[in-house]
N, C-alpha and C positions, 0 to 999 in steps of 0.2 A: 441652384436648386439643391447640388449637395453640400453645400457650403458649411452648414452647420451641424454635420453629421449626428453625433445624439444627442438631445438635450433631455431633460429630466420630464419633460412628459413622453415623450417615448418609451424610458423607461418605466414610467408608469403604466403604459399601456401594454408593455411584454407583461409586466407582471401581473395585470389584469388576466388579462387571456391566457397568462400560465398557470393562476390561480382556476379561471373557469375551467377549461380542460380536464386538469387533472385532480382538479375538487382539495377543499383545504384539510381534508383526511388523512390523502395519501403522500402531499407534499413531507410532512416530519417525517412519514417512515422512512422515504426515499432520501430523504438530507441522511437518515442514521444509519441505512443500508451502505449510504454511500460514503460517508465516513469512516465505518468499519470497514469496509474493502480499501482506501486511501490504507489505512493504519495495518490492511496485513501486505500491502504492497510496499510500504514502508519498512516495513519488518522483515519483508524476504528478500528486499531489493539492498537494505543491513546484511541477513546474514549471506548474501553470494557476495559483496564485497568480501566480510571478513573471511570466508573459507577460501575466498581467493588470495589474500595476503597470507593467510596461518599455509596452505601449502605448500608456500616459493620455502625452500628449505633453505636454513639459514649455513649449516657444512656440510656438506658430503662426506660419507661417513669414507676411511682411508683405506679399507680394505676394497671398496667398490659394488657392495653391497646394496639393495636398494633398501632405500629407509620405509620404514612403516608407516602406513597413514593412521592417524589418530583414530580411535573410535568413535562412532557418531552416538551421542544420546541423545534419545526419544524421549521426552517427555510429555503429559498426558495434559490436555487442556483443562483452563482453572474450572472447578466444579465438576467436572466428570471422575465418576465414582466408580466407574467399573477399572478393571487395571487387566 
């Protein structure tokens, strides 16, 4: 009975009922919503990698001193006008 678990009308038939559900309007927003969330989670899931590499200090400085953390720059998202 389970033998041939999905074959390409199944397939057809989620995407039927996925299409009625949620109507073929809102299907693209939610592909581009859900795109742009993949791509900032991508992007921040990048920058705690690299702020976790740039912190491992590469010498210790000889007096014992503790070294300085780099300064973080804030920049203002593409299109936004106000500053």
């Amino acid at each position: 009975m389970l033998r041939n678990g999905l074959e390409p009308w199944h397939l057809l038939i989620v995407a039927i009922v996925i299409i009625v559900l949620f109507g073929s309007k809102k299907l693209p927003e939610a592909a581009r919503s859900l795109g742009k969330s993949m791509r900032i989670l991508k992007s921040e899931a990048k920058a705690m990698k690299d702020d976790g590499t740039a912190r491992t200090p590469a010498a210790a400085p000889a007096d014992g001193a503790p070294a300085e953390p780099a300064p973080r720059v804030i920049r203002s998202a593409p299109g936004e006008t106000a500053s």
